[in-house]
VOTOR-743970 format. One record per residue (C-alpha): residue number from 0; x, y, z. Coordinates in nm, 4 decimals, always signed. Layout:
% residues N
<r><i>NUM</i><X>X</X><Y>Y</Y><Z>Z</Z></r>
...
***
This chain:
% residues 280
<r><i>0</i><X>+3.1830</X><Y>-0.0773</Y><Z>-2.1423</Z></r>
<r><i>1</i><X>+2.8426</X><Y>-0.2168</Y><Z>-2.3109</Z></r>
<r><i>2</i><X>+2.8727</X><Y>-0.2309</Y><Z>-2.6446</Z></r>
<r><i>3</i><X>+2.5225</X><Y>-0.1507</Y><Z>-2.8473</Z></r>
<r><i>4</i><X>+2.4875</X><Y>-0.4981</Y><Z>-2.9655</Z></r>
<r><i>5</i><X>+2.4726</X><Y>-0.6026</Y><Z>-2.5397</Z></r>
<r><i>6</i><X>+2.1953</X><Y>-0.3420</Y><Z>-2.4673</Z></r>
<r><i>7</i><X>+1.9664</X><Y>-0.4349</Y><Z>-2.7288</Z></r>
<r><i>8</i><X>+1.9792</X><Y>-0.7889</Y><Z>-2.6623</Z></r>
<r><i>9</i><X>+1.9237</X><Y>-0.6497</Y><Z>-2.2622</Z></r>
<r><i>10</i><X>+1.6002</X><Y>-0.4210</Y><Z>-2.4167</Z></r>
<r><i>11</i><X>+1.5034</X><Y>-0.7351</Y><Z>-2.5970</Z></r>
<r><i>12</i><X>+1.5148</X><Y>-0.9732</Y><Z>-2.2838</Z></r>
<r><i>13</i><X>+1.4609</X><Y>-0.7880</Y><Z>-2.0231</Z></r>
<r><i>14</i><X>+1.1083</X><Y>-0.9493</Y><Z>-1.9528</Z></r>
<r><i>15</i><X>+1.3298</X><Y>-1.3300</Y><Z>-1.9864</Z></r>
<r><i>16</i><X>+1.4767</X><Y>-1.4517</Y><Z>-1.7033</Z></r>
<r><i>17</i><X>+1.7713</X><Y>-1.5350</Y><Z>-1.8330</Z></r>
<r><i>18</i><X>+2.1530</X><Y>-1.5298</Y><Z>-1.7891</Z></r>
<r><i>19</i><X>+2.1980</X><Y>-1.3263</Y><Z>-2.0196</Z></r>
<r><i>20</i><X>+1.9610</X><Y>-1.0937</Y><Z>-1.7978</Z></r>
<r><i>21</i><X>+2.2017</X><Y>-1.1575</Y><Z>-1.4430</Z></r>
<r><i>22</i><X>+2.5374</X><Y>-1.1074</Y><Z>-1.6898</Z></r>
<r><i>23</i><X>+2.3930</X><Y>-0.7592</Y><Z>-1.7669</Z></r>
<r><i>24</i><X>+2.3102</X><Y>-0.6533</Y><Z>-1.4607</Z></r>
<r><i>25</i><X>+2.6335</X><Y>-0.7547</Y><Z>-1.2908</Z></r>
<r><i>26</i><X>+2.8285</X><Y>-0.5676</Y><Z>-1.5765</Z></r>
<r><i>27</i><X>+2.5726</X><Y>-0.2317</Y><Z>-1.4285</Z></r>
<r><i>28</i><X>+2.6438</X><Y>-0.2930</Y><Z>-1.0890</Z></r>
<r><i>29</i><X>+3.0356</X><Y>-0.2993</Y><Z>-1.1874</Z></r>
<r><i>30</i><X>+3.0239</X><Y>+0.0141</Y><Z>-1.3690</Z></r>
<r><i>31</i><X>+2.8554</X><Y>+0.1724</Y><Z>-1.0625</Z></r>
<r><i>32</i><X>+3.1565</X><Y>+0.0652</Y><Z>-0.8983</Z></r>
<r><i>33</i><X>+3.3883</X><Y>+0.1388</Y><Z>-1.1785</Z></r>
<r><i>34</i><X>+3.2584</X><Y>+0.4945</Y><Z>-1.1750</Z></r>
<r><i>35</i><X>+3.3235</X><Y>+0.5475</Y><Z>-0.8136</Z></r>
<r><i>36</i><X>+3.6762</X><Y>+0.4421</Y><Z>-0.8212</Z></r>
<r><i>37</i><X>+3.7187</X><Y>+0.6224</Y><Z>-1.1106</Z></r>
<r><i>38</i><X>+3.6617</X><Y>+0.9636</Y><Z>-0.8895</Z></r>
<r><i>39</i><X>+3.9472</X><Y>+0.8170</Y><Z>-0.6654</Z></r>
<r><i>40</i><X>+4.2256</X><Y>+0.8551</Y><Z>-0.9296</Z></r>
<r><i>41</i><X>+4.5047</X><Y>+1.0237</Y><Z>-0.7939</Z></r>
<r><i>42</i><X>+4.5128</X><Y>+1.4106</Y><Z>-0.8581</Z></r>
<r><i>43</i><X>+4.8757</X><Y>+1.5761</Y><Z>-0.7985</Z></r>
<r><i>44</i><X>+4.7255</X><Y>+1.8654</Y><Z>-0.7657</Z></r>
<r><i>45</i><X>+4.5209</X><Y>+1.8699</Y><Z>-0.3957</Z></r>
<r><i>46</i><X>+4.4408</X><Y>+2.0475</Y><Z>-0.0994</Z></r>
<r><i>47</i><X>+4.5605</X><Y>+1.9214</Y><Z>+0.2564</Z></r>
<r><i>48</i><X>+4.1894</X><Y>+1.8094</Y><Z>+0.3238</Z></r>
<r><i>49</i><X>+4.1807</X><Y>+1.6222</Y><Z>+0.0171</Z></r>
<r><i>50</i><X>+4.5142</X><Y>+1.4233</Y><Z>+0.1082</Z></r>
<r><i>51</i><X>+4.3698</X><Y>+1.3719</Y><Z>+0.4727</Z></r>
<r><i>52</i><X>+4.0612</X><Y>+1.2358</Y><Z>+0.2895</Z></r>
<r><i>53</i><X>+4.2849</X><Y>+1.0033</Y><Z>+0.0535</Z></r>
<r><i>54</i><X>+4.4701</X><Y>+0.8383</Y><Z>+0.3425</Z></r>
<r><i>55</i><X>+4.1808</X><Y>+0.7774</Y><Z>+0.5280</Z></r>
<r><i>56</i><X>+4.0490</X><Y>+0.6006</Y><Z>+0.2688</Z></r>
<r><i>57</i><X>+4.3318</X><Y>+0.3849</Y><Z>+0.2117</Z></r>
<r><i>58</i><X>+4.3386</X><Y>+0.3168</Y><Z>+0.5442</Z></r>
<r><i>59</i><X>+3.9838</X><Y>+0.1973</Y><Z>+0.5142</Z></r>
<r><i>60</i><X>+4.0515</X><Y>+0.0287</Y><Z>+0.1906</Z></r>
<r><i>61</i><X>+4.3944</X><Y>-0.2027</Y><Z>+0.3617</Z></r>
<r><i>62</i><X>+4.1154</X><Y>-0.2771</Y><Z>+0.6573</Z></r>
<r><i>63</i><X>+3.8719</X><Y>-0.3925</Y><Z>+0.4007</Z></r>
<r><i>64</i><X>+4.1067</X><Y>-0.5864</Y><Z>+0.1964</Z></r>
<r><i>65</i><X>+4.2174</X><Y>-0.7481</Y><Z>+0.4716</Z></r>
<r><i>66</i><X>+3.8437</X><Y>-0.8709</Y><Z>+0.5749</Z></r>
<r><i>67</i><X>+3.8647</X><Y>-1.1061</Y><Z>+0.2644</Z></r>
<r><i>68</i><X>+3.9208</X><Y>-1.4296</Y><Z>+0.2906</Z></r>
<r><i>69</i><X>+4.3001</X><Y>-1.5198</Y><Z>+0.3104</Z></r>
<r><i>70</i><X>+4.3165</X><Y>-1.6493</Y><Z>-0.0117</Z></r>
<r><i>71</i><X>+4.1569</X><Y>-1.3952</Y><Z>-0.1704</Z></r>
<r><i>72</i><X>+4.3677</X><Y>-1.0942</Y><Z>+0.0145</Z></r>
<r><i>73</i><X>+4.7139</X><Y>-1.2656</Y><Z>-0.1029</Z></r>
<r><i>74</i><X>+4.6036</X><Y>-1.2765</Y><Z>-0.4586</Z></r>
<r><i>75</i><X>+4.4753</X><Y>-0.9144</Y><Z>-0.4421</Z></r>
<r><i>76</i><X>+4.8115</X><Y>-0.8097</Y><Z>-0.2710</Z></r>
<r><i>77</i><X>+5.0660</X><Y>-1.0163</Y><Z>-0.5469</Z></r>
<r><i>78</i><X>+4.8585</X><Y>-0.8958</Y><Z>-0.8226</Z></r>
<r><i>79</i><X>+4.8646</X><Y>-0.5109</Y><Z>-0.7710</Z></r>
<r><i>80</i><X>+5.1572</X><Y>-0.5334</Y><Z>-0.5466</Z></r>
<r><i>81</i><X>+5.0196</X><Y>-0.4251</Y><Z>-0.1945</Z></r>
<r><i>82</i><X>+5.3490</X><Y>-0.4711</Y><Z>+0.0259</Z></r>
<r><i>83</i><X>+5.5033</X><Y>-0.6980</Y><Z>-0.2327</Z></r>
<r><i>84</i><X>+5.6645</X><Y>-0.6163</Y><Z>-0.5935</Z></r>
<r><i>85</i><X>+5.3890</X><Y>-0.6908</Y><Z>-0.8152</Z></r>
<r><i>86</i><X>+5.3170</X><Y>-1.0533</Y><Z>-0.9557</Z></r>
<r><i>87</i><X>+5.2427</X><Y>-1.1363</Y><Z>-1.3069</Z></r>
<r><i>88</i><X>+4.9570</X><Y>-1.3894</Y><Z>-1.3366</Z></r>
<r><i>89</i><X>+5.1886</X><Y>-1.6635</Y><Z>-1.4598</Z></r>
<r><i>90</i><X>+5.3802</X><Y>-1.5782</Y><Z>-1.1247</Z></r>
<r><i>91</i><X>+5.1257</X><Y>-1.5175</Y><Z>-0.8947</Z></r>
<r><i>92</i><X>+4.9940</X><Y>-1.8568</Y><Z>-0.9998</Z></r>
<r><i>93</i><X>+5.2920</X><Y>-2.0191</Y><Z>-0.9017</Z></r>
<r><i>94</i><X>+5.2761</X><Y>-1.8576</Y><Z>-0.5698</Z></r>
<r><i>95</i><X>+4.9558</X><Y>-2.0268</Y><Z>-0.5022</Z></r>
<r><i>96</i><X>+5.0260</X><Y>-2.3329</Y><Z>-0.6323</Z></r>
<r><i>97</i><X>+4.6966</X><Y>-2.2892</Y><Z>-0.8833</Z></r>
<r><i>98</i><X>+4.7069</X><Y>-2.1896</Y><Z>-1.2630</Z></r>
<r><i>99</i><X>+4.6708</X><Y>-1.8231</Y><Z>-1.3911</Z></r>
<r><i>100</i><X>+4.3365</X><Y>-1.8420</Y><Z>-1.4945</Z></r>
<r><i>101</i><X>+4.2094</X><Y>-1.9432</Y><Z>-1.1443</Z></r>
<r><i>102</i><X>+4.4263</X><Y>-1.6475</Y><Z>-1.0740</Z></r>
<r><i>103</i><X>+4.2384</X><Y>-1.4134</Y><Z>-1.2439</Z></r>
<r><i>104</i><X>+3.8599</X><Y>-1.5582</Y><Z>-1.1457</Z></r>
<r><i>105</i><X>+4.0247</X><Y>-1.5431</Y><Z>-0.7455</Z></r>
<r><i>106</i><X>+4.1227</X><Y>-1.1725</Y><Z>-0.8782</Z></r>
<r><i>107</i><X>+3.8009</X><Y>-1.0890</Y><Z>-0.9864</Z></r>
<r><i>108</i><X>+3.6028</X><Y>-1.1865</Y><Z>-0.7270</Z></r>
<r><i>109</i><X>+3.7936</X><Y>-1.0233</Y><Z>-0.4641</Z></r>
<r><i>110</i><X>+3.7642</X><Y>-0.6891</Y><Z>-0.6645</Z></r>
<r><i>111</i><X>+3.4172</X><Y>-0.7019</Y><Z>-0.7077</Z></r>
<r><i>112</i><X>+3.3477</X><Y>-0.8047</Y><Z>-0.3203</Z></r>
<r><i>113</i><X>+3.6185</X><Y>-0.5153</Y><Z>-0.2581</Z></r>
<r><i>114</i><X>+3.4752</X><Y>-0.2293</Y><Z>-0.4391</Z></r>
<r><i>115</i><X>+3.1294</X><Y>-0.3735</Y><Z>-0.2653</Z></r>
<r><i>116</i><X>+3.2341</X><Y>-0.3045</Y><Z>+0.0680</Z></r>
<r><i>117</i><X>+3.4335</X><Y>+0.0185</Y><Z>-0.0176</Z></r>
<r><i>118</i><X>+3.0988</X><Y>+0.1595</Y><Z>-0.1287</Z></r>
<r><i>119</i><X>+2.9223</X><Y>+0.0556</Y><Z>+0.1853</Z></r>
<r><i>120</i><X>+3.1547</X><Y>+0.2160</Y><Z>+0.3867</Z></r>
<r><i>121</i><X>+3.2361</X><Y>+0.5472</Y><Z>+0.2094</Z></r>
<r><i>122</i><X>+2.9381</X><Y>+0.5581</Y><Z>+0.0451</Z></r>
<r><i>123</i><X>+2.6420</X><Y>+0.4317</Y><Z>+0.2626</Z></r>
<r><i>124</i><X>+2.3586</X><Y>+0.6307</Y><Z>+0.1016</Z></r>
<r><i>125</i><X>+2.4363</X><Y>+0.5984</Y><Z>-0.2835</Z></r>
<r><i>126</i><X>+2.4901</X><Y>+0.2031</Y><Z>-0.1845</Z></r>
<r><i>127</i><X>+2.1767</X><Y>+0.1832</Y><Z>-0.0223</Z></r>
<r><i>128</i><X>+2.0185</X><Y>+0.3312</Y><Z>-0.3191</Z></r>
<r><i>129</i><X>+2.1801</X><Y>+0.0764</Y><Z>-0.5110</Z></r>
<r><i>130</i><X>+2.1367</X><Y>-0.2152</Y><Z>-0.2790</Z></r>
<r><i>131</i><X>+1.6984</X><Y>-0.0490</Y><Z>-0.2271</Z></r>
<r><i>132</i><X>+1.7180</X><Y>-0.0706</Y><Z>-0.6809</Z></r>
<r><i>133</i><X>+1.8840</X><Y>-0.3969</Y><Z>-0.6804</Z></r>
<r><i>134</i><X>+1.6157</X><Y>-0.5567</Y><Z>-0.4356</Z></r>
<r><i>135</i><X>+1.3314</X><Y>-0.3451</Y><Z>-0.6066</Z></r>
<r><i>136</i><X>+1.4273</X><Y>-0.5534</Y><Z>-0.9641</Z></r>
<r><i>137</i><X>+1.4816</X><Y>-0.8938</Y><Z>-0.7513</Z></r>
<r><i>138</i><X>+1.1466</X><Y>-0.8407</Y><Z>-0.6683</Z></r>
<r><i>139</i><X>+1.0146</X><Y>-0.7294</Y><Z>-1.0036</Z></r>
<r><i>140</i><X>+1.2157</X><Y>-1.0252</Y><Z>-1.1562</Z></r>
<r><i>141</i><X>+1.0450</X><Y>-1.2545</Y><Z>-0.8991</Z></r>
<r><i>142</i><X>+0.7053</X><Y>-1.1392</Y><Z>-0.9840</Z></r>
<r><i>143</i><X>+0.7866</X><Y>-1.1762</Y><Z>-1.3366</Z></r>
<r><i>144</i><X>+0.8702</X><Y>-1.5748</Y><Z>-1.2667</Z></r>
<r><i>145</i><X>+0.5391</X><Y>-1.6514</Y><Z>-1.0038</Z></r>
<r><i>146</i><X>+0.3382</X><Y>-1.4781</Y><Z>-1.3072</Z></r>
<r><i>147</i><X>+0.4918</X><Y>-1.6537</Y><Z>-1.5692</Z></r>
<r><i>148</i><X>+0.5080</X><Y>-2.0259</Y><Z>-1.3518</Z></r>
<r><i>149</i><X>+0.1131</X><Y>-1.9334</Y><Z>-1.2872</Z></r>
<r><i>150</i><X>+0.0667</X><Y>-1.9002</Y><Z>-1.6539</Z></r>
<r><i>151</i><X>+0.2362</X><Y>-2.2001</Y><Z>-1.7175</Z></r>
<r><i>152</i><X>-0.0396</X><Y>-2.3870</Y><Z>-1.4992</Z></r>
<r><i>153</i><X>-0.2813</X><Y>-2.2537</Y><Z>-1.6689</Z></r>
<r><i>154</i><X>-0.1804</X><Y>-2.4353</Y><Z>-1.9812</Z></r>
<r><i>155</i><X>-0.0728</X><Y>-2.6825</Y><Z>-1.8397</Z></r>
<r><i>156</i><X>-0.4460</X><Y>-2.7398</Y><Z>-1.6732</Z></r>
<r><i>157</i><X>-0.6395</X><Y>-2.6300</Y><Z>-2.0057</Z></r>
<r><i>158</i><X>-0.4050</X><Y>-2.8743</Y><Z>-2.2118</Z></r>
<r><i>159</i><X>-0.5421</X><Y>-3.1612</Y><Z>-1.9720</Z></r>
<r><i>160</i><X>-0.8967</X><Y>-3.0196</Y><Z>-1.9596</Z></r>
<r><i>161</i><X>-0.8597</X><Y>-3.0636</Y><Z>-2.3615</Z></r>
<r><i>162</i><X>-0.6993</X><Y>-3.4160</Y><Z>-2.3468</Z></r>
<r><i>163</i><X>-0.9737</X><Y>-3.5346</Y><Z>-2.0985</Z></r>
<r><i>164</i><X>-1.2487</X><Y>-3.4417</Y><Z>-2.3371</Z></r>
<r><i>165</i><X>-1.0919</X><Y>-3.5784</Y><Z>-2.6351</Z></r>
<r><i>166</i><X>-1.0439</X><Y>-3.9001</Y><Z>-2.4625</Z></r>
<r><i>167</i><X>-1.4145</X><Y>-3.8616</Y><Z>-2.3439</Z></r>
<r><i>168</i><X>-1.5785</X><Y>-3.8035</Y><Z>-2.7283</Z></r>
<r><i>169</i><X>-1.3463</X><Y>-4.0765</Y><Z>-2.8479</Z></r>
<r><i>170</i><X>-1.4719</X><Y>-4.2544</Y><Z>-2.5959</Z></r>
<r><i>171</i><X>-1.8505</X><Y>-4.2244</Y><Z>-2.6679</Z></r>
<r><i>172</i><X>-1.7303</X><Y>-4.2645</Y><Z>-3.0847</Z></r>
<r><i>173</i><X>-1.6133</X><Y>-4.5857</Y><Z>-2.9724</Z></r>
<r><i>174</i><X>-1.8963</X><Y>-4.7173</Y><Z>-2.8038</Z></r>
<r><i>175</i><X>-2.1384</X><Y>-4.6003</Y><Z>-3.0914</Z></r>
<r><i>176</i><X>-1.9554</X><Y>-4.7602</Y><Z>-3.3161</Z></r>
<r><i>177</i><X>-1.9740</X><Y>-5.0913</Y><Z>-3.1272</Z></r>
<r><i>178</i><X>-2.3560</X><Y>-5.0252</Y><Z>-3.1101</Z></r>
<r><i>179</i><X>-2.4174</X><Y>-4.9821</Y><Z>-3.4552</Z></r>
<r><i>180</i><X>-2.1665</X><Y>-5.3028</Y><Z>-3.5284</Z></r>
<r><i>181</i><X>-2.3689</X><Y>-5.4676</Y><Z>-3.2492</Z></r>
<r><i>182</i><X>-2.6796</X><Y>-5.3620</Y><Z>-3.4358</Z></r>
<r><i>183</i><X>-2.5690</X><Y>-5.4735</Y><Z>-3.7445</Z></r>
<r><i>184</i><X>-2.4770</X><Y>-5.8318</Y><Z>-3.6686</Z></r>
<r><i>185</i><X>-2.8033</X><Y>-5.8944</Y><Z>-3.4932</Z></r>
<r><i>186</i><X>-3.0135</X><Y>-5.8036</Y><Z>-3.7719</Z></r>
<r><i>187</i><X>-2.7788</X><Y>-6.0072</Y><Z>-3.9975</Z></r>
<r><i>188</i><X>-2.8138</X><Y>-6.3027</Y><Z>-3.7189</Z></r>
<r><i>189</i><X>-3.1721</X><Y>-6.2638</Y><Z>-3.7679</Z></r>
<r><i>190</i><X>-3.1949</X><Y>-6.2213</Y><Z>-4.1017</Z></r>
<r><i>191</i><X>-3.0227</X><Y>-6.5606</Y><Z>-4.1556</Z></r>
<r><i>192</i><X>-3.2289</X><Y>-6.7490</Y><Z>-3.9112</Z></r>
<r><i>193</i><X>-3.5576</X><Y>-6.5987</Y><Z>-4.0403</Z></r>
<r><i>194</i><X>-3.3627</X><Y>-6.7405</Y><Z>-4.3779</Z></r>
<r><i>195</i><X>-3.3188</X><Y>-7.0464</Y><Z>-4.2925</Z></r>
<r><i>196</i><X>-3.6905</X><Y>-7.0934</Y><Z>-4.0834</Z></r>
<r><i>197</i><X>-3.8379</X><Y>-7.0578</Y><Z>-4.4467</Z></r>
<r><i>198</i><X>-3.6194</X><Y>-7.2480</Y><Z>-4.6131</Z></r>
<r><i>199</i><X>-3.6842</X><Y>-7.5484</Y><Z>-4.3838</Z></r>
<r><i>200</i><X>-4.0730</X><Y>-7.4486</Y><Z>-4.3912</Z></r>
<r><i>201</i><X>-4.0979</X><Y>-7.4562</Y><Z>-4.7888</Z></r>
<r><i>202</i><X>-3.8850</X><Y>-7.8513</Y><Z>-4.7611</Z></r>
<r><i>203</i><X>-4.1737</X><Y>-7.9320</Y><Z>-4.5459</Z></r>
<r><i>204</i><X>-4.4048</X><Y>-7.8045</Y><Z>-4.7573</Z></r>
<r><i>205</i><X>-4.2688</X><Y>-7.9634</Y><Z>-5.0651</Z></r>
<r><i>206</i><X>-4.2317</X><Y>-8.2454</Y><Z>-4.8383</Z></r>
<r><i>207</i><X>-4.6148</X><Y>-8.2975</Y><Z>-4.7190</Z></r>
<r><i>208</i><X>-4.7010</X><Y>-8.2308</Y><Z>-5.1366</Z></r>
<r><i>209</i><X>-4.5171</X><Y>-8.5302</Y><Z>-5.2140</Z></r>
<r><i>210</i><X>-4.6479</X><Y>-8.7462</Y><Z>-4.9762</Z></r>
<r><i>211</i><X>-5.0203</X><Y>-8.6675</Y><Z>-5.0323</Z></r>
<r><i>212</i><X>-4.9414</X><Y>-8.7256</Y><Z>-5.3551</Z></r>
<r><i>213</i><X>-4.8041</X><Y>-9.0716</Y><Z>-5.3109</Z></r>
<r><i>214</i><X>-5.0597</X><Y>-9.1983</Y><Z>-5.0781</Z></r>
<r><i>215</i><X>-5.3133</X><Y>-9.0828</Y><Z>-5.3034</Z></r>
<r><i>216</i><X>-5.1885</X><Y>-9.2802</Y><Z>-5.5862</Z></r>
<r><i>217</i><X>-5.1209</X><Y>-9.5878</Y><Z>-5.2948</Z></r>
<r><i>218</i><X>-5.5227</X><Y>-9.5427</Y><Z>-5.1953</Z></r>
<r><i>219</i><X>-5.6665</X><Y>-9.5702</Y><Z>-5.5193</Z></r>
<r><i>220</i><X>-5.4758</X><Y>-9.8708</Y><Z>-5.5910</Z></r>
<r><i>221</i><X>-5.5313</X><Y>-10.0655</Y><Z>-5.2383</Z></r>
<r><i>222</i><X>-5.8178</X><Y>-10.2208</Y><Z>-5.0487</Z></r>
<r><i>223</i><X>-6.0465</X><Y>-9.9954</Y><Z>-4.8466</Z></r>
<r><i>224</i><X>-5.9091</X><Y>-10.1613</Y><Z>-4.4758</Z></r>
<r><i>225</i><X>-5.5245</X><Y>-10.0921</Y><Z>-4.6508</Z></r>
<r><i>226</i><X>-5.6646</X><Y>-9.7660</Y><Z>-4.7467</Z></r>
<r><i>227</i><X>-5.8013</X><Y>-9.6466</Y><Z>-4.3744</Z></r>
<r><i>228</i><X>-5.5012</X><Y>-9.7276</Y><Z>-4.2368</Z></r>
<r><i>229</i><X>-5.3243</X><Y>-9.5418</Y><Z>-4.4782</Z></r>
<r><i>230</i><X>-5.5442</X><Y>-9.2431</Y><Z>-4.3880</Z></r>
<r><i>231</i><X>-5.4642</X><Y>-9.2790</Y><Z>-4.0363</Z></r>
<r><i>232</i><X>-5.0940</X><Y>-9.2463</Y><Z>-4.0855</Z></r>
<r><i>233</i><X>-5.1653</X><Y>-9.0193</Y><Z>-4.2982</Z></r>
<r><i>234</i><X>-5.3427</X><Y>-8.7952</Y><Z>-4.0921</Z></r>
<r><i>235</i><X>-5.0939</X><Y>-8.8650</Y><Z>-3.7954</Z></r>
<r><i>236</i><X>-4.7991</X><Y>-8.7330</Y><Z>-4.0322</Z></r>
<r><i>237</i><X>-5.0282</X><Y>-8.4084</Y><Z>-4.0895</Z></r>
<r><i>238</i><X>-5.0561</X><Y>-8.3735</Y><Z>-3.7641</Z></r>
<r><i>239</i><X>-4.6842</X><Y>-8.4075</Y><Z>-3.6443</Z></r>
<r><i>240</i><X>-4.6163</X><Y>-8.1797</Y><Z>-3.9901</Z></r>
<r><i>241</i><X>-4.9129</X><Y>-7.9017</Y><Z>-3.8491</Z></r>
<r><i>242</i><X>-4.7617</X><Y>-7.8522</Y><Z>-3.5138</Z></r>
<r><i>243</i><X>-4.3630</X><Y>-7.8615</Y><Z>-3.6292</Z></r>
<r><i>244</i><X>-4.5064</X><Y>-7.5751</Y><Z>-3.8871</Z></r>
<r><i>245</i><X>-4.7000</X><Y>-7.4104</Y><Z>-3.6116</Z></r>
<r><i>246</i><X>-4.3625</X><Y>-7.4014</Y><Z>-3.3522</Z></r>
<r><i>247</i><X>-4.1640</X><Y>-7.2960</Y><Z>-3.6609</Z></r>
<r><i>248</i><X>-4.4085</X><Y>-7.0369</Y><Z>-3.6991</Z></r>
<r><i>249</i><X>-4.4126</X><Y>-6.9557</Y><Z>-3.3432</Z></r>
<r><i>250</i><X>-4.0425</X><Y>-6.9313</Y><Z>-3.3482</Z></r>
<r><i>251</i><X>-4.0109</X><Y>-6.6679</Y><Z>-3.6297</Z></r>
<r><i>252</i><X>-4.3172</X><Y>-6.4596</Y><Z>-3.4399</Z></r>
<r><i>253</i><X>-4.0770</X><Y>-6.4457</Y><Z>-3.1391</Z></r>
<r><i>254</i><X>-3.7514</X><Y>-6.3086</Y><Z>-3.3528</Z></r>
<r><i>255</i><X>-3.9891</X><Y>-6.0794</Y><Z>-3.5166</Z></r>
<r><i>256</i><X>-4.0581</X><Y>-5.9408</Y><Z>-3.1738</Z></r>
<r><i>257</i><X>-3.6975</X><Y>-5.9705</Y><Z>-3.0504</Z></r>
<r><i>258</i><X>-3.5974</X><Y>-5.7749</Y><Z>-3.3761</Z></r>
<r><i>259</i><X>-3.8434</X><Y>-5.5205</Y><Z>-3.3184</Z></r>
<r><i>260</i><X>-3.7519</X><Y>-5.4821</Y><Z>-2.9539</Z></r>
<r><i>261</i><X>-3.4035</X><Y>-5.4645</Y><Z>-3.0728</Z></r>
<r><i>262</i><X>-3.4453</X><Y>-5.1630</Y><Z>-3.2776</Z></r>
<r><i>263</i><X>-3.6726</X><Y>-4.9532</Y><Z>-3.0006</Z></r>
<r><i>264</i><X>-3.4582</X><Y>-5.0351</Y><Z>-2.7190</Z></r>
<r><i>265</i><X>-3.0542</X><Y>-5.0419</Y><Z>-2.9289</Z></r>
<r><i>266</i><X>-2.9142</X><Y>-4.9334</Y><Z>-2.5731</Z></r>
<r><i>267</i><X>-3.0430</X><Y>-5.2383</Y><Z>-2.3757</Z></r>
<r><i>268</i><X>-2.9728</X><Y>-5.4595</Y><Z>-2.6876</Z></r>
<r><i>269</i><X>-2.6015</X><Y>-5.3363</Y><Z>-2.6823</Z></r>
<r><i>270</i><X>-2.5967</X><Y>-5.4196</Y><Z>-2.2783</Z></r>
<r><i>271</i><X>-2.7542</X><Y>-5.7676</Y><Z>-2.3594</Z></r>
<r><i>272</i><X>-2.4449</X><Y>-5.8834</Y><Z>-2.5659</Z></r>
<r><i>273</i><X>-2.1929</X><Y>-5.7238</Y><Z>-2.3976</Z></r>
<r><i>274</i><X>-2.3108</X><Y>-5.9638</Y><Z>-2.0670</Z></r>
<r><i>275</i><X>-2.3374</X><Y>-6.2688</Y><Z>-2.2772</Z></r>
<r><i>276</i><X>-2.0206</X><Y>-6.1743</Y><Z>-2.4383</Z></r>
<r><i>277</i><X>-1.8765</X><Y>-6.1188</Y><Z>-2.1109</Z></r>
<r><i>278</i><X>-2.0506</X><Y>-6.4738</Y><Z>-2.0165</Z></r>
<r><i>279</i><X>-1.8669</X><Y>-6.6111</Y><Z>-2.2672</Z></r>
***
């Protein structure tokens, strides 16, 4: 019999597809079968029809057993003694050359395939009842899975829907992150060059000071010829000084514009250094 402790755990599962699940609903199917042999226990007390009835039945049940598979119909016969003495399972196990617990599983099976048939043949409607419920919950039970497999892709999709678009923010994180780094080191690049343009431009300066200085002091003290001359190279070192200060100033005009372009266009920048990077 069930015990309470197996039908709550059969109320609590029985939406799992589990073993648990088939165990229980072998264990019904038995008692269905239990119940019906139960009605065939033998009565002393019973009418001629009723003894006609009981032969013919054990006429059908000898037919049946011997249906089963060899093995199966020797075990059934040693074990309950069917035109032998009856066998323990220690005995019967020695008979078949196996041990007594495949004795009992061979046993088992066999009764259960038994009391199977015996219903189908002296019973046809209540066993196609049973057989129309038992497909009825197959079907429920295979319903149940295709829902919950379905289901299951379902997650299974959203979950990769979800890691696809995390990889796709990260993704665009990353790359503004590189822009603003990009970003960064050209303004320090320029910064430093612009630096450096004005320290070279105030050397020059400080430079050309010194040197109009000296030749000043070198004109007053020389003859006028010495001191044309002098004015001539003069004038020639203004010169080359002028147009190295104009370029210079040229050059920091164009980085001004470059760093200005820079900061309206940051996309196009970014693509810029990746290709000389890439160049590289």
């Amino acid at each position: 019999m069930i015990t309470d402790r197996q039908l709550y755990f059969k109320n609590a599962n029985r939406n799992a597809v589990s073993r648990r699940t088939d165990y229980f609903q072998r264990r019904r199917e038995e008692q269905k079968l239990d119940t019906y042999a139960a009605a065939m226990v033998f009565d002393p007390v019973r009418t001629p029809e009723e003894e006609l009835i009981e032969r013919q039945e054990c006429a059908i049940a000898l037919r049946t057993l011997e249906e089963l598979q060899p093995r199966i119909e020797r075990t059934i016969r040693l074990r309950y003694g069917i035109g032998v003495e009856p066998h323990t399972l220690d005995q019967a196990g020695e008979n078949l050359g196996v041990t007594k617990e495949r004795v009992r599983q061979i046993a088992y099976k066999g009764e259960t395939i038994l009391k199977r048939k015996l219903w189908k043949k002296l019973r046809p409607e209540a066993y196609k009842a049973w057989k129309a419920e038992r497909t009825r919950q197959h079907r429920v039970q295979m319903a149940r899975e295709a829902e919950n497999a379905k289901l299951r892709e379902e997650n299974e999709r959203k979950t990769q829907e979800e890691r696809w678009l995390q990889h796709q923010r990260d993704k665009v994180q990353r790359e503004a992150q590189a822009a603003a780094m990009a970003r960064i080191s050209a303004k320090a690049a320029a910064d430093s060059a612009w630096n450096m343009l004005r320290a070279e431009a105030e050397g020059l300066n400080a430079l050309w000071d010194r040197i109009k200085d000296k030749e000043r002091r070198e004109a007053e003290e020389r003859t006028p010829e010495a001191r044309r001359r002098k004015t001539q190279q003069i004038e020639a070192i203004e010169r080359r000084i002028a147009e190295s200060y104009n370029a210079l100033c040229a050059k920091a005009r164009a980085m001004e514009r470059a760093l200005e372009w820079e900061r309206d266009h940051p996309e196009e920048a970014l693509a810029r250094l990746r290709r000389k990077a890439g160049n590289w």
